[in-house]
N, C-alpha and C positions, 0 to 999 in steps of 0.2 A: 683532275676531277673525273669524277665519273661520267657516266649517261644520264645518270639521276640528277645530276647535279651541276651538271657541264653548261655553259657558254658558248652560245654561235655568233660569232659576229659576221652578219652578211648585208654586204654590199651589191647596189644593183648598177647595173655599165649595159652600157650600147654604144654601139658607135660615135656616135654624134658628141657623146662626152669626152672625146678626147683632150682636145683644147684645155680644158681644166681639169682631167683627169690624172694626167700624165703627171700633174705638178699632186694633186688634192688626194690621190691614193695612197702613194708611198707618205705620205701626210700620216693619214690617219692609219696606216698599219703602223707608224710608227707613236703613235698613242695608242692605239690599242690592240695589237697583236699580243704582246706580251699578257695581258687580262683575260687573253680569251682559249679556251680549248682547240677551235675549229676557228678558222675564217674561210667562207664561201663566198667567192664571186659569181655573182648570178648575172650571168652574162645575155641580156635580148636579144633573137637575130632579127626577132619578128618586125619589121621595118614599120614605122607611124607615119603621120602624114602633118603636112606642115614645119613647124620650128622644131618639133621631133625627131626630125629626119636630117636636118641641115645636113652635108656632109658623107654621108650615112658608107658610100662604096670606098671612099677615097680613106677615111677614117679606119675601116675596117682593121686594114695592115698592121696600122702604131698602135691600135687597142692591143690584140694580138701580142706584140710585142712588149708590151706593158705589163701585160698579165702573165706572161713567159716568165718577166723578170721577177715581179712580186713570187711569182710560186718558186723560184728559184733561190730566191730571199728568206722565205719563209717556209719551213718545213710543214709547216700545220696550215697553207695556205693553198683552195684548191678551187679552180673556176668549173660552173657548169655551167652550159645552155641550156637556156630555157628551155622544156621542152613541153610543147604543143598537141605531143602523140595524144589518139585520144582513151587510152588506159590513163595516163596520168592524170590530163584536164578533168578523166570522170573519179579519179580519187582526190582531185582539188575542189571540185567541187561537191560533194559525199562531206569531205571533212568540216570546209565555211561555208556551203552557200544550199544544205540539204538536196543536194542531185541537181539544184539551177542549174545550166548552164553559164560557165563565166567569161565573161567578155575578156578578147584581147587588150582591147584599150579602152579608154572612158571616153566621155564623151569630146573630150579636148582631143584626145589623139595620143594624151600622153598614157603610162604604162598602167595597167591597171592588173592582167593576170599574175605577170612576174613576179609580185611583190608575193600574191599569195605564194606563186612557185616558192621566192626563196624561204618563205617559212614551213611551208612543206619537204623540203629538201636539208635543208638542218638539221644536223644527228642530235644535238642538245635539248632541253625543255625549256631553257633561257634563251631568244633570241633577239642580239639588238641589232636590229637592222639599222643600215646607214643609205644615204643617197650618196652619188658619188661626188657632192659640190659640198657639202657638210665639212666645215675645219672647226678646230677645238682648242681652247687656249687651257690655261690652268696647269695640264700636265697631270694630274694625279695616275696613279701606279696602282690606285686600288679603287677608283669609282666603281669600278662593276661589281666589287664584293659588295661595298655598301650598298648599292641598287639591290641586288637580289638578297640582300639580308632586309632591306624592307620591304618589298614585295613578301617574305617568309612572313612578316611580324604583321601585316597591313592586308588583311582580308579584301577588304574594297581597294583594293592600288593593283590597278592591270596594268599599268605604263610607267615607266621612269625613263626619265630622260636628264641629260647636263642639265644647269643652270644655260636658258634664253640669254645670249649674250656676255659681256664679261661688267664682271658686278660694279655697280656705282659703291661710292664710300657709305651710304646710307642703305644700302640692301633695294634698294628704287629699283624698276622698271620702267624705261622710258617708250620703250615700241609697244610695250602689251600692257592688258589689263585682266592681271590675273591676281586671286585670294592668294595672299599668305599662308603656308602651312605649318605646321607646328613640328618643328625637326630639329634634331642636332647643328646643321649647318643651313644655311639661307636655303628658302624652298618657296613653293606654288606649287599651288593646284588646280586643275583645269578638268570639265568631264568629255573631253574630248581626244583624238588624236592627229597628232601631225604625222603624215606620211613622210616627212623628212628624217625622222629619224625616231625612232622607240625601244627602248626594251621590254621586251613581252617574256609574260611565264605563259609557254602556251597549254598547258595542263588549266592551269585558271580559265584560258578562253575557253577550253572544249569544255571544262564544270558548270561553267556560269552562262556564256551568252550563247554556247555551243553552235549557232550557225549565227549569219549575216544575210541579212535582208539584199536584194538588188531593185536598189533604187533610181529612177530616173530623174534627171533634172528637171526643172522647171519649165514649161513649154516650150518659151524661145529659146531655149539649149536644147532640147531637145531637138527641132529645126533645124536647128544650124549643124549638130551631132548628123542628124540624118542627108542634111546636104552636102554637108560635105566627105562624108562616107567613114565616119565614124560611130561605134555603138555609144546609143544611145542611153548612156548610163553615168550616173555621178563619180566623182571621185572617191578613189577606196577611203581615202580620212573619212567623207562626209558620212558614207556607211557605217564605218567602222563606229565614229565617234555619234550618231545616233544610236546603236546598240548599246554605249559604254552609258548612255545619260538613260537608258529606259532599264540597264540592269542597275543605276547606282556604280556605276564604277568611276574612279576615275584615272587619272597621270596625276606624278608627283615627277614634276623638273627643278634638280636642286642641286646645289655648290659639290659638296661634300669637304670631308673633310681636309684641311691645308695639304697641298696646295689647291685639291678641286678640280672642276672640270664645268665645263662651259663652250658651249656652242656656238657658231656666227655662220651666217649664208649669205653667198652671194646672190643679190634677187634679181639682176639683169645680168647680162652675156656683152661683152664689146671687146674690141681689139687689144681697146686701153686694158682693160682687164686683165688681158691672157697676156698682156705683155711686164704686168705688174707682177702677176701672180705671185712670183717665188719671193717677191719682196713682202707681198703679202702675208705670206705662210711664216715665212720667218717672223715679222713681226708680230702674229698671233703665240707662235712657239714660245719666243721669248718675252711676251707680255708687253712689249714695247707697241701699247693702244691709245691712241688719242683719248683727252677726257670727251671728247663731243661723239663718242661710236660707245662707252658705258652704257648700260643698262638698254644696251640696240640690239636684236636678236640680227637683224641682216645687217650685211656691209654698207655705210653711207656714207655721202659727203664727208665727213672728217677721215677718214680712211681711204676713200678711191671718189672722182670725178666722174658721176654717170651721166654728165650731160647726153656724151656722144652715143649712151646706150637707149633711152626713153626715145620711142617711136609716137612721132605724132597721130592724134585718133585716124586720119584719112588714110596711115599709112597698116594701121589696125586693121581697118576696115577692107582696104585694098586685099592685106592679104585674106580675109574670109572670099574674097567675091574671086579671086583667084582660085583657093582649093575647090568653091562650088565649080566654077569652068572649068576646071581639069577634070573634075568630077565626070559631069555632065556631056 
């Protein structure tokens, strides 16, 4: 494919990800490297604070090594760090945010400039970004034509994404509540976006929403943003996906054609977890899913046991009154 017409698929890694990286990467380049022109690993060094950071020195090394491998794997696969210089920060934010300046992280701690980096650093006009805990059932070899053939046909569609989870026998969603769309293979619509994973025509965003507002949370986030020494600013979805409902835009997350494509997240972190993983991946790969995890966008109960990962609220709370005292 050309420049005109090309595909980036980028991926965003930090440290901290490794535990689930190491199994969840070579994952999904192996669904969809072959689909794509370009794959860029957008690598953060920029260190966050809290559950963002777990790890973050010790990690460092096996990331590294990880992404050594995948580039070595893949000829069309190439990692950059983020970079912070402020020539780029000021054509990052020139491009989405009209000269703002952009915060490193959101209000949580978690990443918030990177994301725009890795869409700025993408040689493509198409780009589907991924998070690096995102796994994908189905298998299809040609989801991303069909995406960008209807992003082509579909003036109001800035987003396409898999089908949320792997399908029920009745086309049902059980974890969400989202419209129906009117498509060749099972679809929704939503006027929002998930930073977990999109394909963007970035030509459409600079025609239509051409900049992004910077919004802050809600008071008491914003407090707790400021005490514990994080900017004080909402998450890039929540921005993002205010823009998309005041231009009329919206996402189309759909099957495609047999065999499809379809997404699932892990939505806690535990031992159990990372010690499951590769049984995990496997069983998404080859469709061997419980009926009780159907029509579920994240991993549950019939799939993996999170007792041991749900933190009690005291234990919630602990850790904010922790980051404020390091803080301070």
């Amino acid at each position: 494919m050309s420049t005109e017409t090309g595909i980036t698929l980028q991926i965003n890694l930090a440290p901290t990800d490794l535990p689930h990286a190491e199994h969840i990467l070579p994952h999904q380049l192996r669904r969809w490297a072959g689909q794509v022109d370009e794959v860029l690993l957008v690598v953060d060094m920029h260190r966050s604070r809290g559950r963002f950071a777990e790890g973050w020195e010790e990690r460092r090394p096996g990331l590294q090594t990880l992404i050594e491998y995948c580039c070595a794997k893949y000829s069309h696969v190439r990692a950059w760090e983020v970079d912070y210089s402020a020539d780029v920060a000021a054509n990052i934010s020139n491009l989405f945010f009209g000269g703002r300046p952009v915060p490193a992280k959101d209000f949580k701690g978690g990443p918030f400039y990177s994301y725009f980096f890795g869409l700025y650093a993408a040689k493509h006009p198409y780009v589907f970004h991924m998070d690096s805990d995102m796994m994908y059932g189905g298998g299809s070899s040609y989801w991303l034509a069909e995406a960008v053939q209807l992003l082509r046909e579909r003036t109001n569609v800035l987003i396409c994404s898999p089908l949320p989870g792997p399908p029920t026998a009745n086309g049902d969603l059980r974890s969400q509540v989202l419209e129906r769309e009117s498509y060749t293979s099972l679809a929704f619509r939503a006027q929002s976006l998930s930073s977990r994973h999109f394909l963007i025509d970035k030509s459409r965003f600079f025609s239509t929403i051409k900049q992004l507002p910077l919004v802050q949370p809600p008071r008491l986030r914003t407090w707790q943003a400021l005490a514990e020494g994080n900017p004080p600013y909402e998450l890039p979805e929540v921005i993002f996906s205010r823009a998309m409902s005041d231009h009329k835009l919206i996402r189309v997350e759909f099957l495609g054609n047999d065999p499809g494509m379809w997404s699932i997240h892990p939505l806690y972190r535990s031992q159990l977890f990372y010690d499951r993983l590769p049984d995990i991946v496997e069983k998404i790969e080859t469709g061997d899913i419980p009926e009780g995890q159907r029509g579920c966008h994240d991993v549950n109960a019939s799939l993996l046991d999170w007792t041991s990962a749900k933190k009690p609220a005291w234990k919630r709370i602990a850790k904010h009154v922790r980051l404020v005292l390091q803080r301070f």
